[in-house]
N, C-alpha and C positions, 0 to 999 in steps of 0.2 A: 245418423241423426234424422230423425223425423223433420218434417215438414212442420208439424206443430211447434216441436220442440225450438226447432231452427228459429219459429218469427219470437216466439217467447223469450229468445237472446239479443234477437235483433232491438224486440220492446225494451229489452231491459239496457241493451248500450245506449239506447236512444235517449232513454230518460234519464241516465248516469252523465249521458254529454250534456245534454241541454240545462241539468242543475247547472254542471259546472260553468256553462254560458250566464246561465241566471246570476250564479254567485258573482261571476267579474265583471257585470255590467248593470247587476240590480241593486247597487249600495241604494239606501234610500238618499232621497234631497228634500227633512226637511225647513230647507229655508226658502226664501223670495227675496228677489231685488227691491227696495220702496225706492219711492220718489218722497220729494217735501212738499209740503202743504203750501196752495197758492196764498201767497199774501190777501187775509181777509175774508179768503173762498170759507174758512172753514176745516172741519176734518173731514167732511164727504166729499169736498173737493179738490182732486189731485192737482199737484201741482208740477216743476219742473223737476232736474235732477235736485237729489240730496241736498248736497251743498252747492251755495253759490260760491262756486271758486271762478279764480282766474284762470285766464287761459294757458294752456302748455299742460305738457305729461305730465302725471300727478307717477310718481313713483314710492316708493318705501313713505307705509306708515306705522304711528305705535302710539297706542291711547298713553294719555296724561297720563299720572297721576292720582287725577280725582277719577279714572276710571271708567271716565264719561266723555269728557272731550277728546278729542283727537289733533294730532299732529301726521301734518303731512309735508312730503316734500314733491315741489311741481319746479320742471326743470324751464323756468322760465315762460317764452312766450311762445316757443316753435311749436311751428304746426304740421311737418314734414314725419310722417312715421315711418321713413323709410333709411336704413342705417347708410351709413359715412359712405361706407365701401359700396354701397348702390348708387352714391350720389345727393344721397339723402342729406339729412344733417343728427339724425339720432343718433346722439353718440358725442355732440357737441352741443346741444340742446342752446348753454346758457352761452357761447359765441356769438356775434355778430358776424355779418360779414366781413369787417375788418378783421375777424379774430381775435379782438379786445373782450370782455367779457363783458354784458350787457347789466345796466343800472336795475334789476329786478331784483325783490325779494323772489326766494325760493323756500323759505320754511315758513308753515302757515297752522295755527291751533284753529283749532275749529269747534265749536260750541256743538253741544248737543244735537240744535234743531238744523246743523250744519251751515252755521254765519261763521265767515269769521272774524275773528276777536285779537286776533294780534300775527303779526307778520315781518322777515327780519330775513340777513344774508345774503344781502344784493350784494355782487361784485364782487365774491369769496371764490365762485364755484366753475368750473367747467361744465361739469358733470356730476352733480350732486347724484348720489347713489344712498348708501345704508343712514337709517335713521332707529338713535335708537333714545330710549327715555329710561332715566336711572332712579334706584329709587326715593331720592334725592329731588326728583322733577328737573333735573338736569337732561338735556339734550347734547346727543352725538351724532355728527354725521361726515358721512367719508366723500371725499371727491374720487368718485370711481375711473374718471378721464382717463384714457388710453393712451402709450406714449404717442401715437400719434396725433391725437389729440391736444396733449400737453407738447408739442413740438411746432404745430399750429397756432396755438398762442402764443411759442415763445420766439417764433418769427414779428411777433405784432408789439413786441414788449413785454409780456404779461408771463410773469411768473408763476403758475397757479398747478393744481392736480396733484399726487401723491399725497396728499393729506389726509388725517383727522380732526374734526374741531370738537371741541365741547361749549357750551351756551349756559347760561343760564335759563330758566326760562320767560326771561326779559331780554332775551339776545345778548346779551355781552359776553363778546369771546373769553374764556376761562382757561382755555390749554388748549396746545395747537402740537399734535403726535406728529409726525415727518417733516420734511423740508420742500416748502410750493419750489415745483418744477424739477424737480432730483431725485430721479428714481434711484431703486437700490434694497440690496436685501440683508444688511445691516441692523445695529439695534435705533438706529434711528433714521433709516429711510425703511418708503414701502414702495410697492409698483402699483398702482389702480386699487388702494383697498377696497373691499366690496363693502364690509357693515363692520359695526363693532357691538360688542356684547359688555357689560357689568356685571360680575359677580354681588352675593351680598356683601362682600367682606370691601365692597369695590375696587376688588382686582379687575385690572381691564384687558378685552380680548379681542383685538383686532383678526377679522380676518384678510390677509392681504394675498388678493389674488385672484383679480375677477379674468382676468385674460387667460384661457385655458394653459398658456404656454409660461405664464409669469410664473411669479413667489412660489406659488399657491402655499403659504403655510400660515398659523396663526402663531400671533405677538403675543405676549402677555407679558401687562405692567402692572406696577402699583399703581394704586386710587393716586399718588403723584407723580405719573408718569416714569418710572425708573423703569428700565427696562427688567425683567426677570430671566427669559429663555422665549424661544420658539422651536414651534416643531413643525414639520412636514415638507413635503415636496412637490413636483409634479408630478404623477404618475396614477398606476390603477389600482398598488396594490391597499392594504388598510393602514393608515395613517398617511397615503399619498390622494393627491388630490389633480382634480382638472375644472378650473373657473368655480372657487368659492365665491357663493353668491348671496347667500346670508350663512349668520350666526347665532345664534340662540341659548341660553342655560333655564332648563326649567328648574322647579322648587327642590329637586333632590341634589343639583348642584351641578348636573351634567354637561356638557358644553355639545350643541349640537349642530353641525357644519351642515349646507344643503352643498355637497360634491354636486354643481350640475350637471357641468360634464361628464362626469359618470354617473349620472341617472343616480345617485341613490343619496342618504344623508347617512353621513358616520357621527358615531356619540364617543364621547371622551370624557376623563377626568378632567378635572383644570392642572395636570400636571402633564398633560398630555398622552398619557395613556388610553390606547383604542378598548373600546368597551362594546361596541356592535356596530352593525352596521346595515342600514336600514331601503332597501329597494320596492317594499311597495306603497310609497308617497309618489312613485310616477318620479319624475323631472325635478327635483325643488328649486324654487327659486328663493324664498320667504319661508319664513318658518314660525310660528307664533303660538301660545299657550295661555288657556285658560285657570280659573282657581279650583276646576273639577278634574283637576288632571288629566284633560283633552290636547290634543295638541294638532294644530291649524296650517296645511301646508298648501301653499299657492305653486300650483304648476301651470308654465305660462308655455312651456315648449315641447312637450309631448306632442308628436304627430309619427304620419309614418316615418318620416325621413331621420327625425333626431330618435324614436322613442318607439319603436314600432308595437302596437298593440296598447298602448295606452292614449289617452285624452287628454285635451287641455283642461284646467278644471283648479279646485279647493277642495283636498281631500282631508278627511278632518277621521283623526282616529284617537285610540286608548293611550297612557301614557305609558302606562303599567304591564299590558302587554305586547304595545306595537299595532294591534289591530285594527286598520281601518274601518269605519263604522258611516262613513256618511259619505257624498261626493256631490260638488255644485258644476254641473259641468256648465264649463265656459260656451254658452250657444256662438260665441263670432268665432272658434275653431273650427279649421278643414283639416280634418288629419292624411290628406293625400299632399298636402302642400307645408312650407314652413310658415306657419303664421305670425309663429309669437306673439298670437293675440291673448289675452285676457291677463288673471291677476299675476303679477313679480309680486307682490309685497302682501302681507296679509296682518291685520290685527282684531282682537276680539275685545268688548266693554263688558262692563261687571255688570251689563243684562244680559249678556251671551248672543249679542247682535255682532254680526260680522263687518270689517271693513276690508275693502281690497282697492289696491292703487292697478291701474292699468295704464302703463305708460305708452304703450302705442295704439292704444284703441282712444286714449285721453280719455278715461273714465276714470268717475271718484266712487268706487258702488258702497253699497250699506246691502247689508243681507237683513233679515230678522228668520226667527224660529219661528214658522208655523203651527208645527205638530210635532 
């Protein structure tokens, strides 16, 4: 081979590598974070964050209803983002130091201009985790508390964790899926469920199984709680699972798991039939869908050590073929360390503005569409 010929190869792998560099780190981004407008300043003058919430980790959100407002869940008033097993308290968030469960609301709607307008759910929760909104305006949410968690409280008295609640949304408890404090993989206990989902027909789809090692399988009842079946396990292969960490059904009827633990999200029937199985959303922790058939995934644990070659981030793709089309990377990620900084939970408004809960960074963000 000539000398010519030789760099002519060399140009030509070079620029075959480098697309392929470009293709998996050049999704475009385009959204931006806002802030809200100072009281009185006007619109040209910025103001603080989005919404004025209270203090403590804002975890799992899911716009109303009217499409506009939002609900979110903030796991009280801890300020500690460092987990149980470090010494920390995330993971017990809504405990005292007695291990009684502290006088806080933890569900909060939130208006537009990000006030809020109504708040409810003190003294229910450990660890308040999945939230989901039916379409009904009914509200769901799971106490994700880990047995040891739930064992910690029940040294103090307090019977609380393996649960689902449903609300109205005036707060009033309406049905209550498991037994506080009684774990179990039965049709009427769970171990830490992560989220639950509603069908339209409002079949209900718990998934139970945020602890890599627990349940991992989903519930399915009727709109009156009667149990129907469940499927799945722990494990790697398709229809097994490791720390389900949300659930989702988009408009074709799908039921769609984020398998965290195994880096990828599996899609089912609602009769539990595996239908695919989806690895490049990165890590999911949240899962969420808009009325263009986009679908919205929050990865909060990509780095080298959990995820290697992927980023923290909100990668946002096609519903129809699976393809990723966009990416909001999380700037508080170090991908040589484990962070678990940025969004778990993700929801979109019928302007196509984004919301994301970040529970250890204590962030509430609002994306918007630029271009």
């Amino acid at each position: 081979m000539s000398n010519e010929r030789r760099i002519r190869v060399i140009m030509a792998a070079l620029l075959v590598t480098s697309t392929v560099v470009f293709a998996q780190s050049g999704l475009p981004n385009p959204y931006r974070p806002v802030k809200g407008l100072a009281d009185g300043g006007g619109p040209f003058i910025p103001g603080g964050e989005w919404a004025s919430r209270p203090a403590g980790p804002p975890a799992s959100v899911y716009m109303d209803a009217d499409g506009e407002s939002l609900w979110a869940v903030i796991r009280c008033d801890e300020t500690s983002p460092a987990p149980v097993a470090s010494g920390g308290r995330f993971g017990i968030d809504c405990l005292g130091p007695d291990n009684k469960i502290k006088n806080i609301d933890t569900i909060f709607k939130f208006d537009p201009k990000g006030k809020v307008v109504k708040s409810f759910g003190r003294g229910m929760f450990i660890w308040p985790h999945g939230l989901h909104v039916d379409r009904e305006g009914n509200l769901w949410v799971t106490d994700g508390a880990s047995a040891q968690a739930v064992d910690m409280a029940a040294k103090a008295g307090v019977r609380a964790g393996h649960q689902a609640f449903k609300f109205s949304p005036d707060g009033k408890l309406l049905m209550t899926l498991g037994e506080a404090g009684v774990a179990g993989n039965d049709p009427s206990h769970f171990t830490s469920p992560s989220a639950v989902a509603v069908a339209a027909n409002g079949d209900i789809f718990v998934a139970d199984g945020h602890e890599v090692n627990g349940n991992n399988r989903v519930v399915k009842f009727t709109k009156d709680g009667k149990f129907i079946k469940a499927w799945g396990k722990t494990g790697y292969a398709p229809g097994e699972f490791r720390s389900m960490h949300g659930i989702a059904i988009d408009s074709r009827g799908r039921v769609f798991i984020a398998d965290r633990g195994n880096n990828r999200i599996q899609l089912f029937d609602q009769e539990g039939k595996h239908l695919s199985t989806w690895t490049q959303f990165g890590t999911p922790s949240g899962i969420a869908f808009d009325d263009k058939d986009q679908i919205y995934v929050a990865d909060s644990e990509s780095d080298g050590v959990n995820n290697p070659g992927w980023e923290q981030g909100i990668r946002i793709g096609d519903l129809r073929t699976g393809f990723v089309t966009a990416f909001i990377l999380d700037p508080g990620g170090d991908p040589r360390t484990q962070t678990g900084s940025g969004a778990e939970f993700v929801a979109v408004d019928k302007h196509g503005s984004i919301f994301a809960g970040e529970p250890r960074p204590h962030v509430l963000q609002k994306y918007v569409k630029v271009r």
